[in-house]
C-alpha positions as a LaTeX table, in Angstrom:
\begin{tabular}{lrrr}
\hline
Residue & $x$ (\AA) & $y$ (\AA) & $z$ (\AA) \\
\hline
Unk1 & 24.34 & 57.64 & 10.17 \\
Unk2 & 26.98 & 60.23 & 10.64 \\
Unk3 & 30.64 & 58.84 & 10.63 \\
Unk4 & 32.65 & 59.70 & 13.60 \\
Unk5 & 34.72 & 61.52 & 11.49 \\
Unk6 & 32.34 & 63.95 & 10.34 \\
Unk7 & 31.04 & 64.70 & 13.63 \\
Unk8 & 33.29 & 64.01 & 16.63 \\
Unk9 & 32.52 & 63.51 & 20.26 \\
Unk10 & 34.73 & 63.90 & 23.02 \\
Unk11 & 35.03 & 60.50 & 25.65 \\
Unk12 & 32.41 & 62.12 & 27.78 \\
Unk13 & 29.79 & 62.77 & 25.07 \\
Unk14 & 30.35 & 66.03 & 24.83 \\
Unk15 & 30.85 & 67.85 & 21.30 \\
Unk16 & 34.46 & 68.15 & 19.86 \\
Unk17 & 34.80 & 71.85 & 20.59 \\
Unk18 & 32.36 & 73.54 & 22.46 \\
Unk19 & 32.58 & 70.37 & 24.93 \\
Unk20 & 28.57 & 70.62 & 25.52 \\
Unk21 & 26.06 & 67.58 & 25.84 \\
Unk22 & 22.53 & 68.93 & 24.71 \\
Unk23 & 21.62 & 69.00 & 28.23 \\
Unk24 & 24.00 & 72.17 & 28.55 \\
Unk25 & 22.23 & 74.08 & 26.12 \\
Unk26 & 19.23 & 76.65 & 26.50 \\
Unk27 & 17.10 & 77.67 & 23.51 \\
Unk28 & 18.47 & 81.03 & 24.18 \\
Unk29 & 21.77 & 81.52 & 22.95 \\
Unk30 & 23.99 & 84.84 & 23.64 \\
Unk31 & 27.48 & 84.66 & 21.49 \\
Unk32 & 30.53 & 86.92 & 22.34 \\
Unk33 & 33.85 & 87.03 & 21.02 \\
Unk34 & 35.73 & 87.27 & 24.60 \\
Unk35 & 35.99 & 84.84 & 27.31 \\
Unk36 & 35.83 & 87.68 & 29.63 \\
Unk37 & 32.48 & 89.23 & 28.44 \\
Unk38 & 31.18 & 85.58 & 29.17 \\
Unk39 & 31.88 & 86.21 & 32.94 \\
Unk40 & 30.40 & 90.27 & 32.80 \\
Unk41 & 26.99 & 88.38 & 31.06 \\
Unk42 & 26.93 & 85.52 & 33.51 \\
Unk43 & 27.27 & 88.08 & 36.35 \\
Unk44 & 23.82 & 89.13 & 36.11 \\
Unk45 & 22.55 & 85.56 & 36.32 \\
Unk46 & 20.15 & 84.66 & 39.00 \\
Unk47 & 21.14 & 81.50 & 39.21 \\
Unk48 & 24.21 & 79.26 & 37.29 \\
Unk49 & 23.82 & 75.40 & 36.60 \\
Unk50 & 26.92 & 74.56 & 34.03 \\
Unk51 & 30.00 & 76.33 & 32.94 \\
Unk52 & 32.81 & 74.54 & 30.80 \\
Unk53 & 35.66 & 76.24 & 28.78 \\
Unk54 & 37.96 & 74.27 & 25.78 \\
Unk55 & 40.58 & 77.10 & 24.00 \\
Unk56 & 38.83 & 80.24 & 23.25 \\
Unk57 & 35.17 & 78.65 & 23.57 \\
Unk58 & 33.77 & 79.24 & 27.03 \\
Unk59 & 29.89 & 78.49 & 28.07 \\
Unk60 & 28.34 & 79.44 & 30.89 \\
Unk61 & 24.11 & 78.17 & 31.09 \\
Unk62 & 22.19 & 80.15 & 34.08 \\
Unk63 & 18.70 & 81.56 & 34.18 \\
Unk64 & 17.63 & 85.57 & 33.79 \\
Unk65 & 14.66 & 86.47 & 34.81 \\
Unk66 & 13.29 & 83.30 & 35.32 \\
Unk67 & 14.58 & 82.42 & 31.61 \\
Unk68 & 17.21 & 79.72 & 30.93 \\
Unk69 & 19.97 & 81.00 & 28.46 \\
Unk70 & 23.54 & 79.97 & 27.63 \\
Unk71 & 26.35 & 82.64 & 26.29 \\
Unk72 & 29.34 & 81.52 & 24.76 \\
Unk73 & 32.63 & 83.24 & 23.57 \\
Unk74 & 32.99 & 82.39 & 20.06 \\
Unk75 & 36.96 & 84.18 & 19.74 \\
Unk76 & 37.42 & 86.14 & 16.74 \\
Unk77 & 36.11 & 85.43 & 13.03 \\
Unk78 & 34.02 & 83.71 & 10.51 \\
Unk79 & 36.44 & 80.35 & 10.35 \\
Unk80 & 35.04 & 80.42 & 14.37 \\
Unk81 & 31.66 & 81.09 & 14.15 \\
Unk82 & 31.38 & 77.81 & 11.50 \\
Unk83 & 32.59 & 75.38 & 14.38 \\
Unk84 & 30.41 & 76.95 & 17.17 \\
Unk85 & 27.05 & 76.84 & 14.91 \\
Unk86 & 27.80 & 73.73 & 13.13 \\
Unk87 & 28.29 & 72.39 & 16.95 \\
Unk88 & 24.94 & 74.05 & 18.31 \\
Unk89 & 22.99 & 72.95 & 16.13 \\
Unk90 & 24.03 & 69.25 & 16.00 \\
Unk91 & 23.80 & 69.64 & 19.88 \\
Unk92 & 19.65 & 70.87 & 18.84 \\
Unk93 & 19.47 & 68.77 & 16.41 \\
Unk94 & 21.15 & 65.35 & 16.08 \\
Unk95 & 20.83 & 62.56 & 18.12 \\
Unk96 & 24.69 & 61.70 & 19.99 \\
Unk97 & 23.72 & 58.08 & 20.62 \\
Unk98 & 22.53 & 57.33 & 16.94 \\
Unk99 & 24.42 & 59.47 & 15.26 \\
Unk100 & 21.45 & 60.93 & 13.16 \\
Unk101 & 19.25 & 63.72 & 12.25 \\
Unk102 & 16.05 & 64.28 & 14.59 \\
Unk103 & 13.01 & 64.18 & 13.12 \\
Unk104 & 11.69 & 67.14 & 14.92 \\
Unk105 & 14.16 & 70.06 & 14.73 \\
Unk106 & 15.05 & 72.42 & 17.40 \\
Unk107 & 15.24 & 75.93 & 17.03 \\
Unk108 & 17.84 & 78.38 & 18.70 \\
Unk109 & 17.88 & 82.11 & 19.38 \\
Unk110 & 21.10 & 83.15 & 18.54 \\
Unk111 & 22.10 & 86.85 & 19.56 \\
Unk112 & 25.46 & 88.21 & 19.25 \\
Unk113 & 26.56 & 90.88 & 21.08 \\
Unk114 & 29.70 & 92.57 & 20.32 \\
Unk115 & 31.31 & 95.70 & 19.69 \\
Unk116 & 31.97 & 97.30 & 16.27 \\
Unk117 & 33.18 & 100.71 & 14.26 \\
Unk118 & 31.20 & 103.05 & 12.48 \\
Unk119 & 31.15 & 103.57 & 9.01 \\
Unk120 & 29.01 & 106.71 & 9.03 \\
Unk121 & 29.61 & 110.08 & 10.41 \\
Unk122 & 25.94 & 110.48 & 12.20 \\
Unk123 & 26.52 & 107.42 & 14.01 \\
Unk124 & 28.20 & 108.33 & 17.04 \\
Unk125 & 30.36 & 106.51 & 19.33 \\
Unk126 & 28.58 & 104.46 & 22.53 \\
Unk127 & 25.76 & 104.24 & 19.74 \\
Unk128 & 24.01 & 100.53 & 19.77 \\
Unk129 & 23.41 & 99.13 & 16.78 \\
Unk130 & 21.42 & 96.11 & 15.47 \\
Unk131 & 22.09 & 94.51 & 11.85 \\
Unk132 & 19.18 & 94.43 & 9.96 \\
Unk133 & 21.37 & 92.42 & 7.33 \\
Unk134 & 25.00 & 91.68 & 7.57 \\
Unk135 & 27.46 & 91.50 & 4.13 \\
Unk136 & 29.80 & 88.89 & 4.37 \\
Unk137 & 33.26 & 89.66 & 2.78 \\
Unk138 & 35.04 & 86.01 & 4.08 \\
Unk139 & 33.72 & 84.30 & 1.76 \\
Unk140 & 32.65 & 80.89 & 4.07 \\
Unk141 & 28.95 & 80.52 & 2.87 \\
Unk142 & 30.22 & 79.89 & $-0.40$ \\
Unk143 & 31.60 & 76.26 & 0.66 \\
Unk144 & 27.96 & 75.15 & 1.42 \\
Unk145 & 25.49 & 73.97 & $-1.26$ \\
Unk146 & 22.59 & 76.54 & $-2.22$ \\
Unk147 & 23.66 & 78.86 & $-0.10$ \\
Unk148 & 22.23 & 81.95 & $-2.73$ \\
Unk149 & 18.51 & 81.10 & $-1.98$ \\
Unk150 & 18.93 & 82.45 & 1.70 \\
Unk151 & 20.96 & 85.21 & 0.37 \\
Unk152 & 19.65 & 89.05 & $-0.93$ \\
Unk153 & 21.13 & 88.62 & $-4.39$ \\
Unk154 & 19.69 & 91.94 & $-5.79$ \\
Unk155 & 21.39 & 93.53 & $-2.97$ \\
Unk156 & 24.99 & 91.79 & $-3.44$ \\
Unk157 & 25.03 & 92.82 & $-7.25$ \\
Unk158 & 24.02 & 96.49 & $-6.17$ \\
Unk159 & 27.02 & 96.78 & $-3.63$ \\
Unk160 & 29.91 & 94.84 & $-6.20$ \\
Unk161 & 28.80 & 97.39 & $-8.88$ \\
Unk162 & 28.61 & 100.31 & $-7.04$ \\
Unk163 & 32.17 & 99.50 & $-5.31$ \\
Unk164 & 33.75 & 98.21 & $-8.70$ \\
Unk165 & 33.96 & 94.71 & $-6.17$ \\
Unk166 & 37.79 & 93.18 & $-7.66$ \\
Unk167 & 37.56 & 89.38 & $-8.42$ \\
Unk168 & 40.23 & 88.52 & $-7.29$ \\
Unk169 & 38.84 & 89.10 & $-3.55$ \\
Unk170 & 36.20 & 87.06 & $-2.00$ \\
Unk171 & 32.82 & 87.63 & $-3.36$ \\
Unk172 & 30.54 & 89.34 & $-0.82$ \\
Unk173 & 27.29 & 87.78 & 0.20 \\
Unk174 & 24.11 & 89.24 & 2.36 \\
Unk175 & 21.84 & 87.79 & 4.91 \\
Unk176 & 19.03 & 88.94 & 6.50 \\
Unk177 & 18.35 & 89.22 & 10.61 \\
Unk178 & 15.55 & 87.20 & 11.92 \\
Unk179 & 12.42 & 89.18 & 11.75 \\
Unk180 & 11.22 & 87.46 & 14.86 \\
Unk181 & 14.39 & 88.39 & 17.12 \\
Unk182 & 14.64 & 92.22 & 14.89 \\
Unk183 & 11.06 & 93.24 & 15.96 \\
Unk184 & 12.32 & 93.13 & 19.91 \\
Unk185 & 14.17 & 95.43 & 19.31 \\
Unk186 & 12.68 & 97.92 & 17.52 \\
Unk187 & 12.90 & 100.84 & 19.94 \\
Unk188 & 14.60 & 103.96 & 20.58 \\
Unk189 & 17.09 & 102.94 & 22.40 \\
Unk190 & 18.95 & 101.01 & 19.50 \\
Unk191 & 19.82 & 102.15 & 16.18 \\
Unk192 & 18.98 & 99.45 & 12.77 \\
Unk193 & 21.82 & 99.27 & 10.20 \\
Unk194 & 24.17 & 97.30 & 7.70 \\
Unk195 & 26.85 & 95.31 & 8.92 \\
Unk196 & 30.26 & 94.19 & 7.56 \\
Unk197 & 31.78 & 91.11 & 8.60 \\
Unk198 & 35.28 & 91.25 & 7.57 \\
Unk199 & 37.63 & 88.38 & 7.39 \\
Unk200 & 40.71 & 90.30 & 8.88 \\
Unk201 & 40.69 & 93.78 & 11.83 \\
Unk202 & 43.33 & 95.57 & 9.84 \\
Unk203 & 43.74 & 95.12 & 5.84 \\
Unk204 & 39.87 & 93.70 & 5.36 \\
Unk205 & 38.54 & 96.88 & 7.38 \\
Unk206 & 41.11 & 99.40 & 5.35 \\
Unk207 & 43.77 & 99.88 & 8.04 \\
Unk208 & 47.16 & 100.61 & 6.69 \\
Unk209 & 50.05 & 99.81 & 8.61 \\
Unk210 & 53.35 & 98.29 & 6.70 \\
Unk211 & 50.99 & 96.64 & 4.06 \\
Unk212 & 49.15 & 98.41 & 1.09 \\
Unk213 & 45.23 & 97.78 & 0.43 \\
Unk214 & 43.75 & 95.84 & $-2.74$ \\
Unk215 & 41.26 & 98.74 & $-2.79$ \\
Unk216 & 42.19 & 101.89 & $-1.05$ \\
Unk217 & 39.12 & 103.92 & $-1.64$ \\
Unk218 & 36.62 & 101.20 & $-0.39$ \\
Unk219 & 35.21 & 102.72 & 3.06 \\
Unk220 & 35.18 & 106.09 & 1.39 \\
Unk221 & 32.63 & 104.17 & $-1.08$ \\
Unk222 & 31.41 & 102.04 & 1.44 \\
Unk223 & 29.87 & 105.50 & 3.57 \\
Unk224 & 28.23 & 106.27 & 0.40 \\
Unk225 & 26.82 & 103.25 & $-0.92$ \\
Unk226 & 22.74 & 102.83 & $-0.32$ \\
Unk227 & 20.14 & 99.96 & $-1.21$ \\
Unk228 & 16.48 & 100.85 & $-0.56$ \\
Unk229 & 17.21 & 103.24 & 1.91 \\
Unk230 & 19.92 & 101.48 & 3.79 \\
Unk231 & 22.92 & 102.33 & 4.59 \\
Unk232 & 25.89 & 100.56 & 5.72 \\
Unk233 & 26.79 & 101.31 & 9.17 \\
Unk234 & 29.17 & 99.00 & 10.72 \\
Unk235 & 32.22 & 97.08 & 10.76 \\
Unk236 & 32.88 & 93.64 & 12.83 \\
Unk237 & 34.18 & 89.65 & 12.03 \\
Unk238 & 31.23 & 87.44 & 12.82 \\
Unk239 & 27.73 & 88.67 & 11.82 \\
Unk240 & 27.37 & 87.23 & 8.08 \\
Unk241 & 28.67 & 83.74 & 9.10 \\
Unk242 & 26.12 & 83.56 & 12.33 \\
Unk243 & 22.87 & 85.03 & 10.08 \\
Unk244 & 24.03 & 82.78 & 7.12 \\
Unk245 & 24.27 & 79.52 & 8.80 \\
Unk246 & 21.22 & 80.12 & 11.41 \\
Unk247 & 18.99 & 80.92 & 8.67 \\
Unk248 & 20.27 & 77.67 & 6.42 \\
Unk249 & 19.97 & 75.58 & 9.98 \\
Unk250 & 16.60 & 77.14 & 10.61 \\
Unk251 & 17.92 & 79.66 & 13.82 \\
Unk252 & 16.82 & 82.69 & 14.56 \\
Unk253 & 19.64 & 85.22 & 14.44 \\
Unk254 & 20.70 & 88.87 & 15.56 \\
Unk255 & 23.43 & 90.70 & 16.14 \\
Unk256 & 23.63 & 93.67 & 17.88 \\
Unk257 & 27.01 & 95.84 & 18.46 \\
Unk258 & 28.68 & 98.86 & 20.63 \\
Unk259 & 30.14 & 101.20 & 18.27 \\
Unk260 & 33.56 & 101.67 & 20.06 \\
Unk261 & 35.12 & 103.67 & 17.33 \\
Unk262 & 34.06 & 105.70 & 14.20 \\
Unk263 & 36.21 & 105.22 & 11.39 \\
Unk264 & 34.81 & 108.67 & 9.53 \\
Unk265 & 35.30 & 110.73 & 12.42 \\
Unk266 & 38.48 & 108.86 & 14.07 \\
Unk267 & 37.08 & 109.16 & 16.97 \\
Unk268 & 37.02 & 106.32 & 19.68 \\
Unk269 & 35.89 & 105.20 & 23.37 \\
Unk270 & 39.14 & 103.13 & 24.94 \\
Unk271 & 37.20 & 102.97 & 28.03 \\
Unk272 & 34.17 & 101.20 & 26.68 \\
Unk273 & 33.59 & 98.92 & 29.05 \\
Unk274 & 30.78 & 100.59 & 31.34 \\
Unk275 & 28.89 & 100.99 & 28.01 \\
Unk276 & 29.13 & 97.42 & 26.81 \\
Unk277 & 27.11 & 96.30 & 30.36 \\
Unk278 & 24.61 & 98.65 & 29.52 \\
Unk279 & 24.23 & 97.11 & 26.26 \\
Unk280 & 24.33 & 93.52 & 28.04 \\
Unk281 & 21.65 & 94.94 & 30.51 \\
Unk282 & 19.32 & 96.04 & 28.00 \\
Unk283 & 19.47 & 93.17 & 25.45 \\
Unk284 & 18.92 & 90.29 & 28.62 \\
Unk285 & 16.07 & 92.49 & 29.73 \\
Unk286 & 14.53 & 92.99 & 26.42 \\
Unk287 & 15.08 & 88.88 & 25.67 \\
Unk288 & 13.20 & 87.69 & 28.41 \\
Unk289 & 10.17 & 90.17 & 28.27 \\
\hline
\end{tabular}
């Protein structure tokens, strides 16, 4: 049995945070960062049947094509994205009334689609790309038991010695998309690369303001760094946290960004907004083929 401390319900039933009953939630699940691109997604809904909001977590569940899906704003970060997938999947997978595990687990597809920054100069702005893995440098996998076995270990040790990774910062890990939700996408239309999640927008991606860096040179090295033929393409705050707990959970997981802004070339779209419902437009129509 699960204490009530461990896993708390609101007086309705409902989960702590999200404030979802199981009922609320499709087997399709699109994740955002903001509220508002909740309301641009939920726009092209056919049809709605539940919408609830607590803080920055907002959930609208509607149908697409004659497919039932639920998108959710997760706000910003890793530290996030461990409450909402700890809460889906206890919403999939554990019984409310007993407070215990089902015996026959449910499992989610979990796309997030967000916007991003280049990290190489042939990858222009307005581009869409999808992570084929994501490297996590906040750290948050670490605080869960065998983590490493759904982790590309070879990988990791390539990247710290090729970047001369410092201790004293968090040590990154790598997870794989889900093959399943990767092969949809495998078209011209999107572009298949390495994401960073960082743990911070400004220091942890190398912006310089008032405060120094811990290591100055690391995007230059970042651009050049390659594993097998991949490269790293992309910056963003969530990825590594959503592929590394889906795949420990037993999700499917993808995430698949608008590059807004190159940081090789400096150049950036302010006015990305008519490009992001594109995006939104092609990934619903692609998920419910």
């Amino acid at each position: 049995m699960i204490e009530a401390s461990e896993l708390i319900l609101n007086s309705d039933g409902s989960v702590f945070h999200l404030h979802l009953k199981p009922e609320n939630l499709a087997d399709q699940v699109i994740l955002v960062g903001d509220q508002a691109r909740v309301e641009t997604i939920s726009g092209f809904f056919d049809k709605i049947d539940f919408t609830t909001q607590n803080r920055e977590f907002k959930t609208v569940t509607g149908w697409y094509n004659n497919k039932r899906m639920s998108v959710l704003s997760t706000g910003i970060g890793t530290d996030n994205i461990d409450i909402v997938l700890n809460e889906l999947d206890a919403l999939a997978n554990i019984d409310f009334e007993k407070r215990e595990i089902k015996t026959d687990k449910r499992s989610l597809n979990i796309v997030r689609i967000g916007t991003s920054g280049g990290l190489q100069s042939n990858l222009p702005v307005n581009s869409f790309v999808v992570s084929r893995k994501s490297i996590g440098f906040d750290g948050m996998l670490a605080f869960y038991a065998n983590h490493e076995s759904y982790c590309d270990g070879a990988f990791e040790k390539a990247f710290r010695q090729f970047t001369g990774w410092k201790s004293s910062l968090p040590s990154p890990y790598v997870v794989d998309a889900s093959e399943v939700l990767l092969s949809k996408f495998n078209t011209p239309d999107f572009k298949t690369g390495v994401t960073i999640s960082a743990p911070g927008f400004y220091g942890p991606q190398g912006r310089v303001l008032r405060l120094g860096l811990a290591m100055p040179e690391l995007n230059r090295i970042i651009e050049q760094f390659s594993y097998n033929n991949l490269k790293i393409t992309n910056f963003e705050m969530e990825s590594s946290a959503i592929y590394g707990l889906s795949k420990m959970l037993g999700h499917n997981a993808l995430t698949i960004c608008l590059i807004i802004a190159n940081r090789v070339t400096r150049e950036a779209n302010e006015n990305y907004r008519a490009e992001m419902k594109k995006l939104i437009k092609k990934v619903l129509d692609v998920l419910t083929k």
